[in-house]
C-alpha positions as CSV (number, residue, x, y, z in Angstrom):
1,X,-2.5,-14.5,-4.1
2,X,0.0,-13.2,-6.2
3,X,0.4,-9.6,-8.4
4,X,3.0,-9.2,-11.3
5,X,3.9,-6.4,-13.4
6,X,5.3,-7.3,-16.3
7,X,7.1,-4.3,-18.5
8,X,4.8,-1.6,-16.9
9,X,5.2,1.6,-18.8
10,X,3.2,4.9,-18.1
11,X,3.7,8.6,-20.1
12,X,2.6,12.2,-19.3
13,X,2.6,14.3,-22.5
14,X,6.5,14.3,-22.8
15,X,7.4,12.7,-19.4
16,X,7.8,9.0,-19.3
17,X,7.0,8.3,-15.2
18,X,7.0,4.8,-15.6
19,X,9.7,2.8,-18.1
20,X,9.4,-0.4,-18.5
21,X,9.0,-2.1,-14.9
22,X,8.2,-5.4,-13.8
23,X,8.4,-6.8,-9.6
24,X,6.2,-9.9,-8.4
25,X,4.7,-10.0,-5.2
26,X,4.3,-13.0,-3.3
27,X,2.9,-13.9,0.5
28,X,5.8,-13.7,2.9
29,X,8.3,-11.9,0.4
30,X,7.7,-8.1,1.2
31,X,8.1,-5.8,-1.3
32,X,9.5,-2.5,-0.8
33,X,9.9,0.4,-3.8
34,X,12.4,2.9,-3.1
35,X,13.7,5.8,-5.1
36,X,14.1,10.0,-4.8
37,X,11.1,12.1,-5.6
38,X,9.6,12.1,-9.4
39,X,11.0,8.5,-9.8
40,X,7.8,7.2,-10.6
41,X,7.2,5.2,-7.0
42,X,3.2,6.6,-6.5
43,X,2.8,6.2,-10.3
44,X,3.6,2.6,-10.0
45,X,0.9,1.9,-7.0
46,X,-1.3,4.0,-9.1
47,X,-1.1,1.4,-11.9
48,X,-1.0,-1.2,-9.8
49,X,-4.3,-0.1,-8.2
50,X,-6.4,0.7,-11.6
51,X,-6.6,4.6,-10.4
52,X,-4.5,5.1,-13.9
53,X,-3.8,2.9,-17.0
54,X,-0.8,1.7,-18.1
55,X,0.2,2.8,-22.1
56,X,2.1,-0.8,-22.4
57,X,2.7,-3.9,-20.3
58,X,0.8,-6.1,-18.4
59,X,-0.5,-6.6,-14.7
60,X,-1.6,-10.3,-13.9
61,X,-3.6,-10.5,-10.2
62,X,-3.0,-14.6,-9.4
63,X,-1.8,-15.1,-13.2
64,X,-5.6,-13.5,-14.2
65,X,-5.2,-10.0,-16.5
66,X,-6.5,-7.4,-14.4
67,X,-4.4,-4.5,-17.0
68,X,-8.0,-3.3,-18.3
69,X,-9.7,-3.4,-14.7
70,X,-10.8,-0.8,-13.5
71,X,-9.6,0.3,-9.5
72,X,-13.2,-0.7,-8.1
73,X,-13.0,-4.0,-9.6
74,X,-9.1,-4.6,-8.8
75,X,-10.5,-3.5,-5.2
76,X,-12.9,-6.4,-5.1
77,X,-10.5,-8.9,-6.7
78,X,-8.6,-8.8,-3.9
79,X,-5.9,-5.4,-3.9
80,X,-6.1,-3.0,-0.9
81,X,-4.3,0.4,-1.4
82,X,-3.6,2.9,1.1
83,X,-2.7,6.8,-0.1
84,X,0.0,9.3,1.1
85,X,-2.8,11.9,2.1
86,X,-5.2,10.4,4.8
87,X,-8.5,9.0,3.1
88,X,-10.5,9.4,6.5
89,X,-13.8,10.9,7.2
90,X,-12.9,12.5,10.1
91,X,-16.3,13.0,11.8
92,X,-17.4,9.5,11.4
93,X,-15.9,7.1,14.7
94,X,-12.9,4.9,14.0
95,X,-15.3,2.0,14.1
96,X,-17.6,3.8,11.2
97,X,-14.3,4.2,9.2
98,X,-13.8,0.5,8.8
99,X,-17.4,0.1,8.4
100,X,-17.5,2.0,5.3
101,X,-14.3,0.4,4.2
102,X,-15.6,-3.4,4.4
103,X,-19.1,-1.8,3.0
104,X,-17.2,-1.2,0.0
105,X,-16.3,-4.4,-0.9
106,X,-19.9,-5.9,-1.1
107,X,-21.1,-6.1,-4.8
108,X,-24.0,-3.4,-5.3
109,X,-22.3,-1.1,-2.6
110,X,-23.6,2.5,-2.1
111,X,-22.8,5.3,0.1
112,X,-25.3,4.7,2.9
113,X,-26.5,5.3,6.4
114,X,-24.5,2.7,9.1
115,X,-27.1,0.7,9.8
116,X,-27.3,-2.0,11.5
117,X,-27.4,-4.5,8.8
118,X,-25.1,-6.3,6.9
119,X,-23.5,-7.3,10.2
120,X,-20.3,-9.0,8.6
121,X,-19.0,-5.5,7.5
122,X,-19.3,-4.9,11.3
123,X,-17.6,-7.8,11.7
124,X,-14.7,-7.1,9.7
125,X,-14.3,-3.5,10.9
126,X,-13.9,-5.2,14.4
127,X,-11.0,-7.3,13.0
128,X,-9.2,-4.9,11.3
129,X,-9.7,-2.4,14.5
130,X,-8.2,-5.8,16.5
131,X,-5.1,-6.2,14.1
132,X,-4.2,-2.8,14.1
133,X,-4.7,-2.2,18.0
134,X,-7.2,0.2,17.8
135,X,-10.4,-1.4,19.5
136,X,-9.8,0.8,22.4
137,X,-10.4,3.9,20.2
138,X,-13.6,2.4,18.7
139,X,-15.9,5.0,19.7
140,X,-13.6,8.0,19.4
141,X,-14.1,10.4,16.1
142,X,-11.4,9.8,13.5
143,X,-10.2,13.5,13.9
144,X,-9.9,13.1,17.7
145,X,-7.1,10.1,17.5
146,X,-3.2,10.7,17.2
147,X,-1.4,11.2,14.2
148,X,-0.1,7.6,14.2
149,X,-3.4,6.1,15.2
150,X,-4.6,7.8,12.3
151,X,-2.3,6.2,10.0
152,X,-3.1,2.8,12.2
153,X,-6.7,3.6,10.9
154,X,-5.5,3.8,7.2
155,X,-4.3,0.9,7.7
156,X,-7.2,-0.9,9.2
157,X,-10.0,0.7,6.7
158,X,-7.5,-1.4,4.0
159,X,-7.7,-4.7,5.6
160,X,-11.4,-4.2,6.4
161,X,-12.5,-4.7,3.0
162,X,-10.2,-8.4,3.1
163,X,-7.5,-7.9,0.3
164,X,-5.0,-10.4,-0.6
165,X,-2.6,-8.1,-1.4
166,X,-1.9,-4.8,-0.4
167,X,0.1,-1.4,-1.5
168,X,1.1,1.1,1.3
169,X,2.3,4.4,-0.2
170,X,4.5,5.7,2.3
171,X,2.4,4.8,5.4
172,X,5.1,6.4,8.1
173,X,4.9,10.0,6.5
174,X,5.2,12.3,9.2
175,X,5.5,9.9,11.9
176,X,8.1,10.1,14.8
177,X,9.9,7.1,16.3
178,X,7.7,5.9,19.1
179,X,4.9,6.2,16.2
180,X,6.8,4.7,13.9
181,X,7.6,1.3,15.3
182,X,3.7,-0.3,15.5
183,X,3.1,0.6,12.2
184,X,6.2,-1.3,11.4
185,X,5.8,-4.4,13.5
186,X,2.1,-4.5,12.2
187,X,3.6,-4.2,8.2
188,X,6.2,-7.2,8.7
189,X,3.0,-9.4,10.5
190,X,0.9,-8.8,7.7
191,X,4.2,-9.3,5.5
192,X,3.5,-13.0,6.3
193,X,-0.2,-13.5,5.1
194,X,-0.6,-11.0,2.2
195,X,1.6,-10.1,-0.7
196,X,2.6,-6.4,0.3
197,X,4.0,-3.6,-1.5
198,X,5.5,-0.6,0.5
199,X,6.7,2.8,-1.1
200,X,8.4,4.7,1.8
201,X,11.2,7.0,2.1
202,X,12.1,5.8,5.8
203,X,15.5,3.4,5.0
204,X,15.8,2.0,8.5
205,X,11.9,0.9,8.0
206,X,12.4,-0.6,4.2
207,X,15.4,-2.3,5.6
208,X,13.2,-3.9,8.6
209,X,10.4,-4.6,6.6
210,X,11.8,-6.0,3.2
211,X,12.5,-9.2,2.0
212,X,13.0,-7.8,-2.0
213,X,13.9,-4.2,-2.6
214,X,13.4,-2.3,-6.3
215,X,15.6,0.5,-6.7
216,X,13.2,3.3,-9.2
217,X,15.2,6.1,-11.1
218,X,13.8,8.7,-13.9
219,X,10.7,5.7,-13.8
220,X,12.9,3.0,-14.4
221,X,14.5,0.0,-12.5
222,X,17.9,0.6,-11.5
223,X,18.3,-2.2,-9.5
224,X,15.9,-5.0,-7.9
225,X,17.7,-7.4,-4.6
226,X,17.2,-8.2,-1.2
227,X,18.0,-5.3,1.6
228,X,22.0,-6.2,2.0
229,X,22.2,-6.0,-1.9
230,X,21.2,-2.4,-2.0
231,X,21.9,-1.3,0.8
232,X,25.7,-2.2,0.0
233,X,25.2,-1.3,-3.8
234,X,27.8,1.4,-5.3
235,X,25.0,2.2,-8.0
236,X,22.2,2.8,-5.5
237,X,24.5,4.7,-3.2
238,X,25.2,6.7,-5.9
239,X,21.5,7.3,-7.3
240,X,19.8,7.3,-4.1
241,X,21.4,7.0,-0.7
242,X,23.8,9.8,-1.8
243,X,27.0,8.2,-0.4
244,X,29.9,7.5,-2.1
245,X,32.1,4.5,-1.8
């Protein structure tokens, strides 16, 4: 499954956060959105996702126009989104987490007691729990894991619900190095079967994860090319990186 942006454009009162962007992501092409703070990275995902609409452009989801769907029905079609804050309940069990995640996908799906039935949402919590190497933690309240496990979780509650494509905003925020690297290793594997779209600040993890990079400034596109590209750009360096030639 694929999801364009064609001439995305979003304004707030006299501030224009998004100008005129367009990106196509594709299974096995990751997609990484880099730029400083207030370039218009989160606004983006949050078009992407439905959770605001876009003044002008389009957004095609598989070649279908999705501009006018709301975020529950974009959900169901097929996008997963993860958010910068965590989005747990953090008395619930890691299991219950997913649970309520793949719950959400079924048409007709309210906020209920975990039951026993409906035992493929049980099902797919289990999977996403197995792909992000948190079975062993099934059982354990979501407040009682790590920091990275939590952000693992994130991760899983998103594939629990059996997107096609998915949008991480900045999924290694306040993660160190040891933490860092599974979350990394599970984003290029799932790199492979879903059309992903990462916003994260972390270079050395954009550079291991991306196949296609989009350079964002003042909500526009400075620059869109594969990691050597930008990381070698003068203009980016300049914009972004901070360094000189």
């Amino acid at each position: 499954m694929t999801l364009e942006a064609r001439g995305l454009s979003r304004r707030f009162g006299g501030l224009l956060a998004v100008a005129d962007v367009s990106l196509r992501l594709r299974p096995g092409v990751p997609h990484a959105v880099i730029g400083p703070n207030g370039a218009g990275k989160s606004t983006l995902i949050n078009l992407l996702g439905g959770a605001i609409r876009a003044d002008s452009g389009a957004i095609l989801l598989n070649g279908a126009d999705v501009t006018a769907a709301p975020d529950w029905r974009r959900a169901r079609a097929g996008i997963g989104r993860s958010f910068q804050r965590a989005n747990l309940f953090p008395d619930l069990s890691v299991l219950e987490n997913a649970r309520l995640a793949a719950q959400a996908s079924l048409p007709g799906w309210r906020l209920t007691a975990l039951a026993k039935e409906e035992s493929g949402t049980w099902d797919q919590a289990w999977a996403a729990l197995d792909r992000t190497g948190l079975t062993g933690f099934a059982a354990h309240p979501a407040a009682a894991i790590s920091h990275g496990q939590r952000r693992l979780l994130e991760i899983a509650a998103v594939l629990a619900a059996l997107p096609s494509v998915l949008l991480f905003d900045e999924p290694l925020a306040g993660l160190g190095p040891e933490e860092t690297a599974p979350v990394v290793a599970l984003l290029r594997d799932l790199a492979a079967t879903h059309a992903l779209l990462l916003v994260e600040h972390d270079m050395d993890a954009v550079f291991a994860i991306a196949a296609e990079v989009t350079v964002m400034v003042d909500g526009g596109v400075l620059e869109t090319g594969t990691p050597e590209a930008i990381r070698t750009s003068a203009a980016v360096r300049d914009a972004y990186l901070g360094h000189r030639a």
